[in-house]
C-alpha positions in Angstrom: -58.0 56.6 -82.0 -59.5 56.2 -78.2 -59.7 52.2 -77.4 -61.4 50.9 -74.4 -59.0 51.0 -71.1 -61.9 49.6 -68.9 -64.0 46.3 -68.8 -66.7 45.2 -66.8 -66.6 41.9 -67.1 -70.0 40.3 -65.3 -70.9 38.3 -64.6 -74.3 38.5 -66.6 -77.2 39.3 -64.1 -74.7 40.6 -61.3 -75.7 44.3 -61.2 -73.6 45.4 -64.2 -76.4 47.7 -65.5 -76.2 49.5 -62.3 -72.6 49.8 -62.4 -73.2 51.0 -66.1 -75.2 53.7 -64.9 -73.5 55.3 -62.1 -70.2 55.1 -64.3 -71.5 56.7 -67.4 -72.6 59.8 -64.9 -69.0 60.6 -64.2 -67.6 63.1 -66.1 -64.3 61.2 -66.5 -65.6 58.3 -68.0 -66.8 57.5 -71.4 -68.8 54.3 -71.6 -69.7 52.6 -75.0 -72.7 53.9 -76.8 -75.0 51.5 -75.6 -74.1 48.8 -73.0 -72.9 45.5 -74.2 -71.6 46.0 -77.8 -70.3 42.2 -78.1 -67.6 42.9 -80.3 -64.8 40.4 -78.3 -67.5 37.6 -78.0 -69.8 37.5 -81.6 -67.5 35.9 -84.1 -69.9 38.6 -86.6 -68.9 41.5 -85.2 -65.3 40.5 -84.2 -65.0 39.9 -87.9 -66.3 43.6 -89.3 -62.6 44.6 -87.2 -61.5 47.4 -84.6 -62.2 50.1 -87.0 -65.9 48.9 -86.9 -66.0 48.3 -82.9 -64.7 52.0 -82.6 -66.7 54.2 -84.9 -70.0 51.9 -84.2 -69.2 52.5 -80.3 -66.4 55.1 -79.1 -67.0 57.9 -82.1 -67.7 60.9 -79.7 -64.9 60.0 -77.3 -62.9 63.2 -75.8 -60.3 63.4 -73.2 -62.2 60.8 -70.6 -60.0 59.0 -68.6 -62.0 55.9 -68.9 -63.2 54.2 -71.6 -65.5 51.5 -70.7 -66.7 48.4 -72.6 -69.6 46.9 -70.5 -70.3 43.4 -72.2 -70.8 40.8 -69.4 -70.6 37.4 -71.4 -66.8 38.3 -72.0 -66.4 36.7 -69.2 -68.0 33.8 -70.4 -66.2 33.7 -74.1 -63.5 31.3 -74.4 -62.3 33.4 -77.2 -62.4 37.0 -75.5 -59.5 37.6 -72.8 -56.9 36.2 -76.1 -58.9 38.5 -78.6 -58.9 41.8 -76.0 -55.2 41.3 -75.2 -54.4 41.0 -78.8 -56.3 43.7 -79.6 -55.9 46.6 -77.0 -52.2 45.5 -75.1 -52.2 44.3 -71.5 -52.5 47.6 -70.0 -56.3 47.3 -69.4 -58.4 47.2 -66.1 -61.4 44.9 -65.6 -64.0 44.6 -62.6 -65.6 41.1 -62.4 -69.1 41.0 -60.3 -69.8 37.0 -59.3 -73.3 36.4 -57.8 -74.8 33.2 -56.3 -74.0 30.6 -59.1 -77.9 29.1 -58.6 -79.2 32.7 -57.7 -77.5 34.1 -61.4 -78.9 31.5 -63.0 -82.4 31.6 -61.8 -82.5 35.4 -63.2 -81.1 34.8 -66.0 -83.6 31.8 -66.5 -86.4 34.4 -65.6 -85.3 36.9 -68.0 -85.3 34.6 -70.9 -88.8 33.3 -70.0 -90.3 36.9 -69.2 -88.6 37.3 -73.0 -90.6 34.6 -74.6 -88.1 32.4 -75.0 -88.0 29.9 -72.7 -91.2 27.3 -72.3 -89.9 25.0 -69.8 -89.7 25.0 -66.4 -86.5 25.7 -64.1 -85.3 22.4 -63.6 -85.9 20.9 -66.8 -84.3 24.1 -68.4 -81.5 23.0 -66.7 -81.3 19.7 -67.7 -81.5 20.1 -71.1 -78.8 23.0 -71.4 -76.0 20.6 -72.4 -77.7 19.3 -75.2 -79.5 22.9 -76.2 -75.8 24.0 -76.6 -74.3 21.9 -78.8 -73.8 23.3 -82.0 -76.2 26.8 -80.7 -75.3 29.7 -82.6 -74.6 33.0 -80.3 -77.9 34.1 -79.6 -79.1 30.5 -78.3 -75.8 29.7 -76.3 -76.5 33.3 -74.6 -80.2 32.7 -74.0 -79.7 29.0 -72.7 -76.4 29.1 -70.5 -77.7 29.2 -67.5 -75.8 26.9 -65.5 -72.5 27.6 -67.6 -72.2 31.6 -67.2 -72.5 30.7 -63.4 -69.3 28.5 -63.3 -67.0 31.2 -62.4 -63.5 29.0 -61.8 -62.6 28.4 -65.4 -63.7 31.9 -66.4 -61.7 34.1 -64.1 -59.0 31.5 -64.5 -58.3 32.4 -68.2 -58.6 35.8 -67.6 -56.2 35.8 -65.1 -54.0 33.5 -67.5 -54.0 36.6 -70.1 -53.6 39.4 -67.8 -51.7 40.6 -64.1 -53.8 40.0 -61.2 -53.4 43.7 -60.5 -55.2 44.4 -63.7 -58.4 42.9 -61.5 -61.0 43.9 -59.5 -63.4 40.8 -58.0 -66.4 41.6 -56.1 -68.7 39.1 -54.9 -72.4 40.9 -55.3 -73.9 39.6 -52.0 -71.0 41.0 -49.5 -69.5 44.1 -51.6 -72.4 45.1 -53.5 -76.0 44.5 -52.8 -76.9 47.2 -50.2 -73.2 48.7 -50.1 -73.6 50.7 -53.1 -71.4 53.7 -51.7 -68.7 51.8 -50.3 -68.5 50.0 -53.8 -68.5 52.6 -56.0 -65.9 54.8 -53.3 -63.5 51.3 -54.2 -64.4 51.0 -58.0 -63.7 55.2 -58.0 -60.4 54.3 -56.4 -59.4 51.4 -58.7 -59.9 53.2 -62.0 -58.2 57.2 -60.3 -61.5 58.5 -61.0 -61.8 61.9 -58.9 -65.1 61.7 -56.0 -67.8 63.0 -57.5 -69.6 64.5 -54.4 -73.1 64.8 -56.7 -73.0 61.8 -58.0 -75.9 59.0 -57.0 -74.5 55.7 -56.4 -77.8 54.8 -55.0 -79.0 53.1 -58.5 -81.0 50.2 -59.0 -81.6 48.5 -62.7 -83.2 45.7 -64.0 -85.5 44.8 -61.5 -87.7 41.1 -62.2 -90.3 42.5 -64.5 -92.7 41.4 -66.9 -94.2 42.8 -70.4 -97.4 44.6 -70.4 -98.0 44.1 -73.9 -96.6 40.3 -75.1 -96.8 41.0 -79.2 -94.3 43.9 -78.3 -92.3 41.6 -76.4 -92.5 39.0 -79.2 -91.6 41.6 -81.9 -88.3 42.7 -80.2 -87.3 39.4 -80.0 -88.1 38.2 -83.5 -85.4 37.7 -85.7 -85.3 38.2 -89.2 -88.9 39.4 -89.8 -90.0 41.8 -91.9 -90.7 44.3 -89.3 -87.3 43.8 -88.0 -85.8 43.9 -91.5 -87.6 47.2 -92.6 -86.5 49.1 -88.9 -83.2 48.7 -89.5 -83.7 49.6 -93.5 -85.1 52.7 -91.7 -82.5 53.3 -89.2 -78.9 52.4 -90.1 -77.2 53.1 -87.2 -76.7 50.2 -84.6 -76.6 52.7 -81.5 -79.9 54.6 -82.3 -81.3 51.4 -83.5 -80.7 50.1 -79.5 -81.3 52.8 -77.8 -84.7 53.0 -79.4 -85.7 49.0 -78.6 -84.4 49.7 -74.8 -86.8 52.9 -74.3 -89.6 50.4 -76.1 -88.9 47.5 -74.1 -88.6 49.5 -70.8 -91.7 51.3 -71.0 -93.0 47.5 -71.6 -91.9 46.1 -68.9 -93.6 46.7 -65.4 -92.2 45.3 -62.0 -93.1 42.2 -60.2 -92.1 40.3 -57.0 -89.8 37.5 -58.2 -90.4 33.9 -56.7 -88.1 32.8 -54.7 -86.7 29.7 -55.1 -87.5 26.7 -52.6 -83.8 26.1 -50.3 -84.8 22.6 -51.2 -84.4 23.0 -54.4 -81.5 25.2 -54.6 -79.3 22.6 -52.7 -80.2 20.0 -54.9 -79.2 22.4 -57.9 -76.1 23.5 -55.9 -74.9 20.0 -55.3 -75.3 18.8 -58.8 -74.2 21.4 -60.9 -72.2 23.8 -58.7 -69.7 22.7 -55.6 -67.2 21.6 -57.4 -67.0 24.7 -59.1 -67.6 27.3 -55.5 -64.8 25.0 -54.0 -61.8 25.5 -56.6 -62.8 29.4 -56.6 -62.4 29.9 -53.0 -59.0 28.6 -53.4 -58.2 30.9 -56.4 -60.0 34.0 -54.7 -58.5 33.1 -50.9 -62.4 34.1 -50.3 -64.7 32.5 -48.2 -67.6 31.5 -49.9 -70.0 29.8 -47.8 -72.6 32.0 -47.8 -73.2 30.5 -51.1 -73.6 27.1 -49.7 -75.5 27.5 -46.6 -79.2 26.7 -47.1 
């Protein structure tokens, strides 16, 4: 039975998808049916067992030499590194991707409001996060995190607590990534012994800001429990095809728009509060410098 050797991490809104993309084109590597299957982090899914994970996710794996499991909110599960070690061994790779902590969670604020689910405005969003996650179920504490998935220290920290440091690959998406695709990917090749592809384009950009054409599709993909919902997967059983169907819906849905950029005001005020603390003890456990992150 082929496991998963390989996980990207995240952090969520990091340029995983890319990474996704430009991996699942190299003929050595077999990524998961669809991206993020959320098997180490949804108490539901963790539950159905490995046996469910696999044949829901890996069924037409081969002789790959990777086998990728790109779910970024690992990284954010306080449950995940202990479940993936007990589950698959220690001889795993990972690549974590850390972004601006206020930059990650402005996107990832965006992308739940462009999804309908968010009403209120940045800052109170932000303010009312503690309270929206006490006692949230999984969909909420994904949708409302937005200050928490950008608190890096504690995350890498318990992964690194599970697993050798040499397991790890930690890039930092404004200096290794963003606009160094082909250097990154020559590194990532090199960390997983993946052969240079000379055809392959690294030169791949997903998940631009965007915004629906059509809101009532937008509102029926998000719904939960409706009878639309119900009767689609009544139709189609199978969690992959069932995906890959509301990603092709949603994408011809969406169309691109310039994203506002927030005030430097502003994001030092939200850096301050919520975040220095947090950039300072992960310079120390990185030996990084990360003041780009704080100069505003």
């Amino acid at each position: 039975m082929k496991t998963p050797n390989f996980f990207c991490l995240g952090a969520s809104k990091s340029g995983t998808t890319s990474i996704y993309k430009v991996l699942g084109s190299h003929p050595e590597v077999y990524n998961s049916s669809f991206k993020e299957p959320h098997f180490f982090d949804n108490e539901q899914n963790y539950n159905k067992g490995l046996n469910w994970y696999i044949n829901n996710f890996y069924k037409k794996t081969k002789n790959q030499k990777i086998i990728s499991d790109f779910t970024p909110t690992y990284l954010y599960d306080k449950n995940a590194p202990s479940r993936i070690k007990e589950t698959l061994g220690e001889d795993l790779k990972f690549v974590i991707i850390i972004r601006d902590p206020v930059e990650r969670s402005y996107s990832h604020y965006l992308h739940t409001k462009r999804d309908n689910i968010e009403k209120q405005d940045f800052l109170e969003a932000l303010e009312m996060e503690e309270d929206r996650l006490k006692n949230a179920d999984f969909l909420s504490t994904m949708h409302y995190s937005y200050i928490a998935q950008s608190k890096y220290f504690e995350m890498i920290k318990r992964y690194l607590n599970h697993f050798p440091r040499k397991n790890f690959k930690i890039y930092i998406f404004e200096e290794d990534f963003k606009n160094k695709n082909s250097i990154f990917f020559k590194g990532l090749f090199s960390f997983l012994d993946l052969k240079k592809n000379k055809n392959q384009n690294t030169d791949v950009k997903i998940n631009v800001a965007s915004k629906p054409r059509l809101m009532i599709i937008k509102k029926i993909l998000s719904s939960r429990g409706s009878f639309l919902i119900s009767f689609f997967k009544f139709l189609i059983p199978s969690i992959s095809l069932r995906r890959k169907i509301r990603n092709k819906i949603q994408a011809l849905n969406n169309k691109p728009i310039k994203k506002d950029s927030l005030d430097k005001r502003v994001k030092k005020i939200i850096f301050e509060k919520y975040f220095k603390q947090d950039v300072n003890s992960l310079e120390e456990l990185l030996d990084r410098d990360l003041s780009f992150w704080k100069d505003f």
